[in-house]
C-alpha positions in Angstrom: 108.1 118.4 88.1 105.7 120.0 90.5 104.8 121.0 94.0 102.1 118.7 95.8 100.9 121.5 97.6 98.4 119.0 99.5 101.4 117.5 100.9 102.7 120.7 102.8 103.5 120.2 106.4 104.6 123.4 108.4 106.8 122.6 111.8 108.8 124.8 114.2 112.5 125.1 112.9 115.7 127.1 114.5 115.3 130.6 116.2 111.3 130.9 116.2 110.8 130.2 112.4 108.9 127.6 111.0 110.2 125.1 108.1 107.8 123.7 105.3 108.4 120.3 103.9 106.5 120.2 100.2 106.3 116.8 98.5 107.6 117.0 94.6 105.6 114.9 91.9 107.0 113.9 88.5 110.2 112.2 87.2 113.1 113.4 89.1 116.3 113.1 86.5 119.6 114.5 87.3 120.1 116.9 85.2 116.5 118.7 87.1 118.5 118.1 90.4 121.7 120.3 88.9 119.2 122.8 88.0 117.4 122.8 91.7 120.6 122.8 93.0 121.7 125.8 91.1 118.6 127.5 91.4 118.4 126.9 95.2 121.8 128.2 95.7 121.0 131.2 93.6 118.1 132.0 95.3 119.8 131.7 98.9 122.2 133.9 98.1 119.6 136.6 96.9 117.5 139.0 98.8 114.7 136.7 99.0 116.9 133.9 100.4 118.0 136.9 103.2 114.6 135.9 104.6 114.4 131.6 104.3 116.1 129.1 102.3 115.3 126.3 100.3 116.7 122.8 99.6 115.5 119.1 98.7 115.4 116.3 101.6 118.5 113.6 101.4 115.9 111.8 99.2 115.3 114.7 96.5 112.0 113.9 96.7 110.4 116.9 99.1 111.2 120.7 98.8 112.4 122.2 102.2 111.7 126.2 103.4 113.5 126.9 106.1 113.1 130.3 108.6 109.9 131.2 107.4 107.1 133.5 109.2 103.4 132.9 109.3 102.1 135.2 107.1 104.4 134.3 104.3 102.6 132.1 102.6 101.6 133.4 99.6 105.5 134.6 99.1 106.2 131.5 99.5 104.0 129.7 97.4 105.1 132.4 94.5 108.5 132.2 95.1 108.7 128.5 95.3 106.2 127.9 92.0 108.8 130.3 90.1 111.6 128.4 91.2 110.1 124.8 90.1 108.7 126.5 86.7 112.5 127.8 85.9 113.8 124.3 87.3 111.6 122.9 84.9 112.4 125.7 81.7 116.3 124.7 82.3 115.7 120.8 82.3 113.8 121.5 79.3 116.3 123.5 77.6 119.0 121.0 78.0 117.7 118.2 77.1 116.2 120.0 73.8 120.1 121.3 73.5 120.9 117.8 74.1 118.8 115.9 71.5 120.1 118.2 68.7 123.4 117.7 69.4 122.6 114.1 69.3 120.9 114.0 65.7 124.0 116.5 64.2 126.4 113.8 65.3 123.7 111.0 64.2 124.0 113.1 61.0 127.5 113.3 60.7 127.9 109.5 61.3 126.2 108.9 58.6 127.9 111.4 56.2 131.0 109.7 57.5 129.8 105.8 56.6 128.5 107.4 53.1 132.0 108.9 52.4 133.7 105.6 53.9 131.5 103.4 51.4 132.5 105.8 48.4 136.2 105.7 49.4 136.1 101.6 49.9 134.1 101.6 46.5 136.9 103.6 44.8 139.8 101.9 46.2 138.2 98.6 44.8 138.6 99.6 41.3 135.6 101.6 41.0 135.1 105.3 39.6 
């Protein structure tokens, strides 16, 4: 996933700040939206979210910044690029973590069969 920066719209939010709606691009998958979710939250709770937040739309499909200042752009284009590229590192991770835990159990399933075939084998008469 990434940020369509040529999508970013900047309109007047609560209290005198301005919110910035950021279109995503890729494959949205839900274990990415756990992650944002995570991430977001982290980040809203932190120092940096002290100053604006950030959450997807209702249709995860743009990135909102909410109670931001002109002149933040560039934080906000850093901070928001870091947050996507660790988004992206945890998706990543999991479904790496996933895939091996899916070929040990592929493996044991077949070590099971094999010793299933050898036990049917034996209790047929065979040595």
């Amino acid at each position: 996933m990434s940020l369509d920066w040529s999508s970013a719209v900047a309109a007047p939010g609560n209290a005198e700040t301005l919110t910035v709606t950021i279109r995503l691009i890729g494959d949205l998958g839900a274990r990415w939206l756990e992650s944002f979710d995570e991430r977001a939250r982290q980040f809203n709770d932190s120092d940096a979210g002290s100053r604006w937040t950030v959450r997807l739309s209702s249709n995860d499909r743009v990135v909102i910044a909410e109670g931001l200042s002109l002149g933040g752009e560039t934080q906000l284009k850093e901070e928001l690029g870091k947050l996507i590229v660790d988004v992206n590192a945890d998706t990543d991770a999991l479904t790496a973590k996933q895939r091996d835990e899916e070929q040990r159990a592929g493996e044991k399933r077949i070590r099971a069969e094999a010793e299933a075939e050898e036990m049917t084998r034996r209790l047929r008469g065979g040595s």
